[in-house]
N, C-alpha and C positions, 0 to 999 in steps of 0.2 A: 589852596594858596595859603589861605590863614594857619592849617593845619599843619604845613610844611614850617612856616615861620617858627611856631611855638615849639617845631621838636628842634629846630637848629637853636634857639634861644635858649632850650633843658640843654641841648647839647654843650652848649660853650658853657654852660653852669657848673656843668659835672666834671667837664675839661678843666676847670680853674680848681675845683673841690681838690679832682684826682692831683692834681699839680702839686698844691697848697701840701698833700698830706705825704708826697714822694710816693704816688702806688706804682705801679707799671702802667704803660699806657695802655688803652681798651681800642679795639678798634669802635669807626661808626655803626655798622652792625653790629656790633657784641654791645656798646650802649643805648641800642636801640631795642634789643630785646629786653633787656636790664632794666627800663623805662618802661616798656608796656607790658610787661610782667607785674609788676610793681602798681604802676597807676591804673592799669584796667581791674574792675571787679573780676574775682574768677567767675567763670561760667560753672552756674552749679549744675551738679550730674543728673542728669537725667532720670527721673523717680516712674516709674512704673505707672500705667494708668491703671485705674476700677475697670474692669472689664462687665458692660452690662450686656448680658445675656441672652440671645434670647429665650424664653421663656420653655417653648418647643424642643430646645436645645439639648442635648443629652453632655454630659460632663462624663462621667464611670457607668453612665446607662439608667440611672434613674431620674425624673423629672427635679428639672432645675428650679428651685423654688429661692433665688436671691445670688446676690453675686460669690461665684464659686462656692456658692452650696447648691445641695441638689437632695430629694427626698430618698432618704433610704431606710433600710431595716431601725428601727431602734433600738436593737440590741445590737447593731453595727458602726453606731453612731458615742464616741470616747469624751465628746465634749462636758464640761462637767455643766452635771444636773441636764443634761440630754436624758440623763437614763435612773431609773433607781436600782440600785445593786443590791440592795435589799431581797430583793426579789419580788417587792410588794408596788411595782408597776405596773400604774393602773391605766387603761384604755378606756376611751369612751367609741363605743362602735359605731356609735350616729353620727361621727365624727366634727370639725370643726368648720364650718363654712367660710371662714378667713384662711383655714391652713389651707394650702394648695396640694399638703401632703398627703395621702391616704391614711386611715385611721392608724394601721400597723406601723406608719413611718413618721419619721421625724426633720426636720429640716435641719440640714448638718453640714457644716465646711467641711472642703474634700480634706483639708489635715486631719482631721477629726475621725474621718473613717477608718475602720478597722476592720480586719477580713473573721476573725473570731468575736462569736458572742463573749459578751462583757457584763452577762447578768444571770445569774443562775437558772439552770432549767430544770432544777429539781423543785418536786413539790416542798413545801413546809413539812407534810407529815408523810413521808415516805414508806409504803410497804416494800417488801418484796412478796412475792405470791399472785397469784388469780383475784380479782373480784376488787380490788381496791380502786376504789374511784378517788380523782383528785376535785374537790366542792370547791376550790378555790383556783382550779387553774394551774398552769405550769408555766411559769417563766412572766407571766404576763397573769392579772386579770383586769376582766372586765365593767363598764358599767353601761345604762344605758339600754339593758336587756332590758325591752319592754315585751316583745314577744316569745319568750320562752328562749330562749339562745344560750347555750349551753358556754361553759368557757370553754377556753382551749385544753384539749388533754382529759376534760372531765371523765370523760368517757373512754377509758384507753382501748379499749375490747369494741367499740366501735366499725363498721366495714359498708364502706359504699359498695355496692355489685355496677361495675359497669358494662357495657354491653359495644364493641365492635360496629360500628355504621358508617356509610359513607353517605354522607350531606354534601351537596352540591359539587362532588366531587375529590372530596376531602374525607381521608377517614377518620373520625370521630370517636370517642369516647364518651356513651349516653349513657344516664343513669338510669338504674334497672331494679335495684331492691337495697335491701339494707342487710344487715347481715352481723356475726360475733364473731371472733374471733377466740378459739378452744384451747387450740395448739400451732406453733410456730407453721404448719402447714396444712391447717384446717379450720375451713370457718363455716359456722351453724347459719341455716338460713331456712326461709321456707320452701317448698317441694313446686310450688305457684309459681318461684321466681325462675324456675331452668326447664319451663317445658320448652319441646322444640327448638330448643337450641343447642351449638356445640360447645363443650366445654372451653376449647382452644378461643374462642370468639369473646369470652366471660375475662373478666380482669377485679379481682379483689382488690380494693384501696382501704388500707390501714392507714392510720392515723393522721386522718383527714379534718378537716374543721372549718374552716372559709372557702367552697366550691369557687370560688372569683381569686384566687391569691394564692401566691407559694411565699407568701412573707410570715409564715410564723415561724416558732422560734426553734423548731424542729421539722424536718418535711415528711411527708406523706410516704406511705410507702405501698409500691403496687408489685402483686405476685400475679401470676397469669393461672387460670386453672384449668388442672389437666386432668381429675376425673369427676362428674359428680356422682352422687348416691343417691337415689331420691326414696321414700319408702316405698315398698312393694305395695303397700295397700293403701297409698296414695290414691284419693280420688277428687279430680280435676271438677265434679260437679259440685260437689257437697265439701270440699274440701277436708273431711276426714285426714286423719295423719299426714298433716301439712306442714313435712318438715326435707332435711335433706342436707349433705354435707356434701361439701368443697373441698377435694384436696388438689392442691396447690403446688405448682412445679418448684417452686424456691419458697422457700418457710422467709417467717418474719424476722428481725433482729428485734429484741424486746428495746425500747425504748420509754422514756415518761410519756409517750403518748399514746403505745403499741403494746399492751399487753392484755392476757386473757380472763373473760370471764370465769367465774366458776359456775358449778352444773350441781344440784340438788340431787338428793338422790330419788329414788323414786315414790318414798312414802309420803316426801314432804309435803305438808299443806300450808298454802299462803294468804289462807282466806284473809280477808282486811287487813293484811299486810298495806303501805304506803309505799308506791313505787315507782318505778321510770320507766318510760318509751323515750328512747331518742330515734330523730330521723331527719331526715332531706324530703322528706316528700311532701306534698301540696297541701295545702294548711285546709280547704275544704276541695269535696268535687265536684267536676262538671269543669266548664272555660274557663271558670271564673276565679277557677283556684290557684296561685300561686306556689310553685318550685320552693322550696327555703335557698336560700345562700349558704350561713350560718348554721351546723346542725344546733337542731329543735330540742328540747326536753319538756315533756309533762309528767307531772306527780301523777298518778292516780293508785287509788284503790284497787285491790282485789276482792270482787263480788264472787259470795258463794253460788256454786253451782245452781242450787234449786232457784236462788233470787234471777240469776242471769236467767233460767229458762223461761222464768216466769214473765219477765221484763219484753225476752224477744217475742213472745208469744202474740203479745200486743201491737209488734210491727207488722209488718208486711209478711212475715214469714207463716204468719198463724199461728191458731191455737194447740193447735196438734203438734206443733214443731219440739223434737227432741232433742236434747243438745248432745253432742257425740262424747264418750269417755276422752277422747284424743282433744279437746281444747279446755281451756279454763278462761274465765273473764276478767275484767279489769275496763274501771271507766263508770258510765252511769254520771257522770259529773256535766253538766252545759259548758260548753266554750272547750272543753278538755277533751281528747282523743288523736288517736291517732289517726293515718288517713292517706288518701289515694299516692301510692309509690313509698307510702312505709312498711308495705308488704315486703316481712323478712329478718327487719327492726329487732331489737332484744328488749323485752322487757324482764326489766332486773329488777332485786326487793331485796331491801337488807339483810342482813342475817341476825336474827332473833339477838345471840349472846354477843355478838359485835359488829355495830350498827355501821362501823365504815367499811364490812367488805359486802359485797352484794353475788348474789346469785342468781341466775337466766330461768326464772321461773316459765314465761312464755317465748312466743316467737307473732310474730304478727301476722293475723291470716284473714281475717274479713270484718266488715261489720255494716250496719245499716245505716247508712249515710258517715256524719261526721259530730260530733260533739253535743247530741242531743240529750236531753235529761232524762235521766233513769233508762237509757239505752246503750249499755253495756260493749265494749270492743273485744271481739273474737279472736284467741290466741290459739296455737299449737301447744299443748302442753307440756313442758318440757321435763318435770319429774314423769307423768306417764307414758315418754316415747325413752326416755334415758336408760335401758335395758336394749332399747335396737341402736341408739348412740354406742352403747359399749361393743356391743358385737361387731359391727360393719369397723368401729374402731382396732378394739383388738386382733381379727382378721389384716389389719393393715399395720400393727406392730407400733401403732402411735401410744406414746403413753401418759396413762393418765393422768397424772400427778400435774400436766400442764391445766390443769381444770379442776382440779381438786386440792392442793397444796397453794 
């Protein structure tokens, strides 16, 4: 009632105004929208709410860590200071117990992502050739390596052997040995990793590095293998010429994290040479040993022959034990060796006149227990088998220069 009043009391007001000034006359609907157009506040538009999330909720597929962001690659992530373009992007692998993200990702608004890496995946000191190891990582390094954890890429020559299984109904890819990688379709490994089985069953993974992850900053790449070679005088008890080649249905594409070691030649001696075993297998043995996630590195030395016979003598093996021309040693250090499911592993040793390329001096083939002192880890020797590497090689028309240039 009252409301009624007041618009007919604006109404004769504006009647007398329009009058007063000769306009044309308005109807009562046309001065009644003209009135509450006018005297009412506009209605402001409608603003967007914050959408919160939940937590479980997938946005582009990666876990959603805050509103319309969600964890993804960090080199997929454009935000600035999301990333260093530098290249000198560094990871802590133990990662942050506040971020929600995984160590390799970063918390990033969906504007912000991007489908191409945004940060260099070349090393700082780039070769091309066999044997160059990257000591700082490719695209990323890291920190936080308390137990031997190699960066990413370190190792480009690198090779998981996985093995065909069905678990609970599901078939499986299990890790089987470790293995180098020569030539675009052949990779060096031990003769111990392929008894009794079929090659079709075997799958070589190149440049591999987090067994839990496909978020680095290049991906892994798997050949399937279709013949292998093992030496003829291969023996299963004594493990004598414990070696064996892998050729591979589809060769590798070289990548920064996929390329080949180099091969000694046969005369070379590595005696106290400083060098590396990398691997994925069980840090000691028995139950109680743990798989790596992370491939492994340890430094060690090369022990001359007489010292290693002399050393194994002392274990279990006796005194009469001879060490076979076909292996050379490395190790003898406490806490340091390699070890159960690194059977296959490369162990590689600089090169005398230039100390950033490395050469596959051994192949990893047994030892007595794991990282005891002054007890020596048993390799395949790889200068004294590398005349039956070339043969079974040349025979199959692969060439060399992928392992020697």
């Amino acid at each position: 009632m009252n409301r009624n009043l007041t618009i007919i009391g604006i109404y004769l007001l504006l009647l007398s105004i329009t009058k007063t000034q000769a306009q044309p006359e308005k109807s009562f609907d046309d001065m009644l929208n003209e009135i509450f157009s006018q005297s009412q506040p506009s209605t402001p538009r409608p603003q967007p709410k914050a959408t919160t999330l939940n937590p479980n909720q997938k946005i582009g597929g990666g876990k959603v860590c805050g509103v319309n962001k969600e964890c993804i690659e960090r080199f997929l992530c454009d935000a600035k200071g999301a990333v260093v373009r530098s290249g000198e992007n560094v990871i802590d692998i133990r990662g942050n117990f506040e971020n929600p993200c995984d160590y390799l990702e970063v918390c990033c608004s969906i504007d912000d992502q991007i489908t191409e890496p945004n940060i260099p995946i070349q090393p700082a000191d780039r070769h091309e050739g066999c044997g160059y190891r990257n000591p700082t990582g490719v695209g990323f390094r890291i920190t936080g390596d308390k137990d031997g954890e190699s960066e990413f890429g370190e190792f480009p020559w690198m090779v998981g052997i996985l093995r065909d299984e069905v678990i609970g109904g599901e078939l499986l890819k299990v890790y089987e040995c470790g293995g180098s990688v020569i030539a675009p379709n052949v990779v060096l490994t031990a003769a111990h990793c392929a008894q009794n089985i079929e090659p079709h069953l075997l799958v070589a993974r190149a440049g591999e590095w987090d067994t839990q992850t496909k978020q680095e900053v290049l991906p892994h790449q798997d050949a399937r293998v279709k013949e292998i070679i093992r030496h003829e005088n291969y023996n299963k008890r004594t493990l004598f010429n414990d070696i064996a080649l892998f050729i591979l249905e589809t060769p590798f594409i070289w990548q920064e994290n996929v390329r080949p070691i180099c091969l000694p030649e046969p005369d070379v001696n590595f005696d106290y040479s400083r060098c590396y075993v990398s691997g994925w297998g069980r840090d000691k043995f028995g139950k109680e040993g743990t798989p790596q996630v992370i491939l492994k590195k340890i430094d060690l030395p090369v022990v001359p022959r007489a010292t290693c016979q002399a050393n194994l003598r002392k274990t279990r093996v006796g005194r009469f034990f001879l060490l076979d021309q076909s292996f050379i040693c490395a190790g003898g250090e406490e806490g340091k060796d390699a070890c159960k499911g690194d059977g296959g592993s490369p162990l590689v040793c600089p090169d005398p006149n230039n100390p950033k390329r490395y050469y596959q001096a051994g192949i990893v083939a047994w030892g007595i227990g794991c990282g005891a002192a002054n007890v020596p880890g048993v390799y395949a020797s790889v200068p004294y088998l590398r005349n039956w590497i070339n043969e079974k090689l040349s025979v199959r028309g692969v060439n060399f220069r992928h392992f020697t240039v």
